[in-house]
C-alpha positions as CSV (number, residue, x, y, z in Angstrom):
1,X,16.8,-2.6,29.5
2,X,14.1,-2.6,26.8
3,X,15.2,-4.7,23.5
4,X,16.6,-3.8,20.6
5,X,16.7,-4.9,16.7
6,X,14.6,-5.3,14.0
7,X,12.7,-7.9,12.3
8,X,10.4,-8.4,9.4
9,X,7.5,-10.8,9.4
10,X,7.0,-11.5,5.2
11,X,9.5,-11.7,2.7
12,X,7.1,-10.4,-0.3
13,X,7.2,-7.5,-2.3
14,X,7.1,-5.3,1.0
15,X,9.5,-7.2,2.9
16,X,11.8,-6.9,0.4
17,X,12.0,-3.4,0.5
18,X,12.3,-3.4,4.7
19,X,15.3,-5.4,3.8
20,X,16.8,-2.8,2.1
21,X,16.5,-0.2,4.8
22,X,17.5,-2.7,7.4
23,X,20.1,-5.3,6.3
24,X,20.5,-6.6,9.9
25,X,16.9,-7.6,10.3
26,X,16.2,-10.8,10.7
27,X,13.7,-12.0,8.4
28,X,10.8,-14.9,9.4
29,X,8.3,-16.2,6.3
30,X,7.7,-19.7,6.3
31,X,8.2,-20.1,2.6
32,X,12.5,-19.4,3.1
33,X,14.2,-22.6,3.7
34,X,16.8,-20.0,5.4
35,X,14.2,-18.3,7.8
36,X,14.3,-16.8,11.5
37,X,12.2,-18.9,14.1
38,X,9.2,-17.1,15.7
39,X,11.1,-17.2,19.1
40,X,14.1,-15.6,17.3
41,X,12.0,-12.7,16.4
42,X,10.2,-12.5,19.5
43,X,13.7,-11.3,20.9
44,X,13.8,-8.1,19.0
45,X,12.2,-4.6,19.8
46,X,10.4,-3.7,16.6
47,X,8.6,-6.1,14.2
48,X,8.0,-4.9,10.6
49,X,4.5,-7.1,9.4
50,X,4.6,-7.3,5.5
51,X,2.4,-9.8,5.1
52,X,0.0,-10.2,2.1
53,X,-3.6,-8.6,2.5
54,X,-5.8,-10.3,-0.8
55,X,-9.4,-9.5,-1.5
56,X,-11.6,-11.4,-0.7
57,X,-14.5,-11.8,-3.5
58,X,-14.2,-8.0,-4.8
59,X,-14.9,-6.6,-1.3
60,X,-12.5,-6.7,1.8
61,X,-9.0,-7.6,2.3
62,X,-8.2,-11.1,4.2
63,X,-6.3,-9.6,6.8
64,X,-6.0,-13.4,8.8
65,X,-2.7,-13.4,7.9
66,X,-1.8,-10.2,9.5
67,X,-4.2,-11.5,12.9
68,X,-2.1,-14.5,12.6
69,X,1.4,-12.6,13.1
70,X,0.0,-10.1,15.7
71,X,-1.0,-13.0,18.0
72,X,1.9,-14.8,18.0
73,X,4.6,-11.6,17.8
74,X,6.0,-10.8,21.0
75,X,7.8,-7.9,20.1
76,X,6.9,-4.4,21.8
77,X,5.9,-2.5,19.1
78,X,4.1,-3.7,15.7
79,X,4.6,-1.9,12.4
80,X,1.9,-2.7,9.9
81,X,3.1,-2.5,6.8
82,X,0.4,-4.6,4.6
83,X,-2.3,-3.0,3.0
84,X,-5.7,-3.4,6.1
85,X,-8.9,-2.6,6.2
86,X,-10.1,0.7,8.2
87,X,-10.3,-0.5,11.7
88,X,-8.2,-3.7,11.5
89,X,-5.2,-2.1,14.4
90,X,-8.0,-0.6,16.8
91,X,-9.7,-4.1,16.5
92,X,-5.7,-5.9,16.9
93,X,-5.1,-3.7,19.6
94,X,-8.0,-4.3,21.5
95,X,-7.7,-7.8,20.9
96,X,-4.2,-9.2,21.4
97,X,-3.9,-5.9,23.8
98,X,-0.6,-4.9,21.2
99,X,1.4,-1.4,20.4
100,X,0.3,-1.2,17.2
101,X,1.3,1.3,14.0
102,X,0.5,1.4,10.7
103,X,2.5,2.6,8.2
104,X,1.4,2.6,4.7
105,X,3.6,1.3,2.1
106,X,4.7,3.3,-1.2
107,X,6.3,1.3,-3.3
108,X,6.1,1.7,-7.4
109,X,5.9,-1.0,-9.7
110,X,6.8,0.4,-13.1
111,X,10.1,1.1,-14.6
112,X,11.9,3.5,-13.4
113,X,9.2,4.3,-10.9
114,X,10.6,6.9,-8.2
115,X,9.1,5.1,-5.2
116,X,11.1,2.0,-6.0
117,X,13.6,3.1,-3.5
118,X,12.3,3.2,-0.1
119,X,15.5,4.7,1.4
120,X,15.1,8.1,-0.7
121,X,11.4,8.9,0.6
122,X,9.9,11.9,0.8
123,X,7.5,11.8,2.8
124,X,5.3,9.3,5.9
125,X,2.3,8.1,6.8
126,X,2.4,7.4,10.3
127,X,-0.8,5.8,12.3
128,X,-0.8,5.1,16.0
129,X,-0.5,6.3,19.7
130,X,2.0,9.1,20.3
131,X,4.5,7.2,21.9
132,X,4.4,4.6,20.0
133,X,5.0,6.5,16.3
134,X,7.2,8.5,17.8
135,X,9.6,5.4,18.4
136,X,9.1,4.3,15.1
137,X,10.4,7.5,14.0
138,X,13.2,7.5,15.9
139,X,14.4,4.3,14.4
140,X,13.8,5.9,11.2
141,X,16.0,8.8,11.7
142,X,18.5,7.0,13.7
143,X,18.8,4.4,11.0
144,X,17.4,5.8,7.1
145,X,16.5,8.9,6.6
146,X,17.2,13.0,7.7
147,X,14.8,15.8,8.3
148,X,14.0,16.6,5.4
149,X,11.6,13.7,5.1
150,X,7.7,14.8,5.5
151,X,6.0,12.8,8.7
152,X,2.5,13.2,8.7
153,X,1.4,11.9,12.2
154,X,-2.5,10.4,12.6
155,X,-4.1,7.5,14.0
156,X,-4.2,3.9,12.6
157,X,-7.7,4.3,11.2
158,X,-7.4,7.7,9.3
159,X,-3.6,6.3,8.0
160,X,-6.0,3.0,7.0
161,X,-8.5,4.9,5.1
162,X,-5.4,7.4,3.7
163,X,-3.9,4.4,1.9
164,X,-7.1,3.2,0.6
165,X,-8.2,6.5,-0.5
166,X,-5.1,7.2,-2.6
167,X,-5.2,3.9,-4.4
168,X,-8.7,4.8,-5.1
169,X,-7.3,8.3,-6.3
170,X,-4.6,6.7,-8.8
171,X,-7.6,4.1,-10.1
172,X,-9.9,7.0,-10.9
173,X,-7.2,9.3,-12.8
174,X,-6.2,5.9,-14.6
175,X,-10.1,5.5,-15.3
176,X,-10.3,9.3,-16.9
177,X,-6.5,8.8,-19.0
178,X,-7.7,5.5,-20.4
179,X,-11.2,6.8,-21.3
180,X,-9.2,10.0,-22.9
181,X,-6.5,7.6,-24.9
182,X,-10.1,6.0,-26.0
183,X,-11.7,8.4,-27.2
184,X,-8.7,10.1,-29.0
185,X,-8.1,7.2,-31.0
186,X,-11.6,6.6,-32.1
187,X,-11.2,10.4,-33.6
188,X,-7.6,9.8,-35.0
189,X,-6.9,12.4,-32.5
190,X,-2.6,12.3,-31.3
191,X,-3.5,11.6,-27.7
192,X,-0.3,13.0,-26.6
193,X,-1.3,16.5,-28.0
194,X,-4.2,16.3,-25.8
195,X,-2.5,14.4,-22.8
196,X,0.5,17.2,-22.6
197,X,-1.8,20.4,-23.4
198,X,-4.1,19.2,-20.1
199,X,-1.8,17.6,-17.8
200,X,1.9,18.8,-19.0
201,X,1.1,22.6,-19.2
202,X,-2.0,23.6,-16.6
203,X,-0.3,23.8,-13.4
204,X,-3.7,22.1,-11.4
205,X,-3.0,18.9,-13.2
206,X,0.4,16.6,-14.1
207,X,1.7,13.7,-16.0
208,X,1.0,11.2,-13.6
209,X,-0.4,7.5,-14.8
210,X,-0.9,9.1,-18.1
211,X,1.0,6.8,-20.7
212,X,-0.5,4.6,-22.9
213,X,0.3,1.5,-22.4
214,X,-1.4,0.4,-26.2
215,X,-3.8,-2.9,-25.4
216,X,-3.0,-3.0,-21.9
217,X,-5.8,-1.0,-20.2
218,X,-6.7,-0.2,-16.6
219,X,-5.5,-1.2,-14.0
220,X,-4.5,-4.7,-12.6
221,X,-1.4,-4.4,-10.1
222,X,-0.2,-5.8,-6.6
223,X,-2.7,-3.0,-5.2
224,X,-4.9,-2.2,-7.4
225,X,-7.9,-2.9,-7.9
226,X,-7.6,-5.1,-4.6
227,X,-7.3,-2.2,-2.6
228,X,-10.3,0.2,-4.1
229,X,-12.4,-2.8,-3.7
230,X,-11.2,-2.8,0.1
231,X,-12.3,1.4,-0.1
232,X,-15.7,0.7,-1.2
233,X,-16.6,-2.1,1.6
234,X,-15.8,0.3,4.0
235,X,-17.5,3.3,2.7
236,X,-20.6,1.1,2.4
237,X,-20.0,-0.3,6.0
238,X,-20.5,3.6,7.1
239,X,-23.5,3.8,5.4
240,X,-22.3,5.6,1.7
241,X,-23.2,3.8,-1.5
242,X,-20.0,4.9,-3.6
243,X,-21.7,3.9,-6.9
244,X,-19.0,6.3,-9.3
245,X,-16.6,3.9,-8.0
246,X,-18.2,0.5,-8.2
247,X,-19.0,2.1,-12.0
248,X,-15.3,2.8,-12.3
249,X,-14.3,-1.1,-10.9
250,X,-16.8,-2.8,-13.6
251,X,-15.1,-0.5,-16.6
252,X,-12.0,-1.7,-15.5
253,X,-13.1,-5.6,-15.2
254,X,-14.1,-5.0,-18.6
255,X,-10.6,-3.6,-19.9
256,X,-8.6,-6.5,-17.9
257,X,-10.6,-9.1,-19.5
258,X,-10.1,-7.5,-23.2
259,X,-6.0,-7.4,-22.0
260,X,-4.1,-10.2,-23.9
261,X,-1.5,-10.4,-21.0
262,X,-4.1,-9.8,-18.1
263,X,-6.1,-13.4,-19.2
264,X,-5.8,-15.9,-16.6
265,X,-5.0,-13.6,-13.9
């Protein structure tokens, strides 16, 4: 008989959240005085990594930590839940000879943010073998969620470079807003005239990341711009020089900088 349970390696922002969806996991992170031993989570059948993934100097993301838990986690299957690199679970997987999936996290940050709530999803990213995402989803709709949530099934690499490539999608529409709330100011121009015209009322566009957030410019989250730093490594490790992004990165270092509450960061 196979094992059974659930347990969640990182008690961060992520971990959290995995929490939520599975109040009987155990939990191991070294920083709880009131954690699970490894051996205890070695007993269980699926392990939930949420481990942090930082940049390292404005270029990849230091995924030791993840390498770290993947060697020493016994458990059949591995869910990846941190933030990689393209190509981190094919190299795991070859290496520590591991199931391996990664699933990409959503998870908002703002107020009232409607990804807050992992348990009322919409929609999954799911990377991997067959077998192995389709026990992951059986968990899921066993445990969380019904059919009406959206799978979209593809390996570990294209999920990798999915997540990447929709960070870099919310930094450049960010990039375009704050340029737009810019400009409109130095005319004396009512941004939100302009702002609802083009993204409230022309059905191509919508309101997303659009608000202006007054001196606080750009953007300077838990993922960003960490992760569109991680998107341009790899599209130069394939040979592309992606130099509207790098542009895009230095504009924003510039309106971090200039951000009273971003100083010190």
């Amino acid at each position: 008989m196979g094992k059974s349970g659930v347990a969640i390696i990182g008690f961060g922002w992520v971990g959290k959240s995995m929490k939520q969806l599975f109040p009987d996991a155990l939990v191991y992170d070294p920083n709880l005085p009131d954690s699970v031993t490894k051996k205890e989570v070695n007993r269980v059948g699926i392990a939930f990594v949420c481990v942090p993934t930082l940049v390292i100097k404005e270029r990849k993301l230091d995924i030791s930590i993840v390498e770290e838990s993947v060697k020493w986690c016994k458990c059949p299957l591995l869910v990846i839940r941190s933030t990689v690199n393209p190509g981190t679970c094919d190299y795991l997987i070859k290496k520590y000879k591991k199931r391996i999936v990664f699933q990409p996290e959503y998870l908002g940050e703002s107020p009232a943010h409607p990804m807050l709530d992992q348990s009322s999803r919409q929609f999954m990213i799911v990377g991997g073998k067959s077998r192995d995402r389709h026990e992951l989803l059986e968990l899921y709709f066993r445990n969380v969620y019904n059919a009406n949530v959206s799978v979209r099934q593809v390996t570990n690499l294209e999920a990798e470079i999915i997540k990447l490539s929709e960070n870099r999608a919310i930094a450049w529409k960010i990039a375009q807003i704050q340029e737009l709330i810019d400009t409109c100011k130095k005319a004396s121009i009512d941004y939100y005239n302009i702002r609802d015209a083009v993204y409230g009322d022309d059905f191509r566009f919508n309101l997303w990341w659009t608000a202006d957030h007054g001196d606080k410019k750009g953007f300077n989250s838990k993922c960003l711009p960490k992760d569109v730093y991680a998107w341009c490594a790899w599209a130069e490790s394939v040979g592309y020089n992606p130099v509207i992004t790098r542009a895009i990165l230095k504009k924003n270092k510039d309106w971090i900088n200039k951000n009273p509450q971003d100083k010190g960061k």
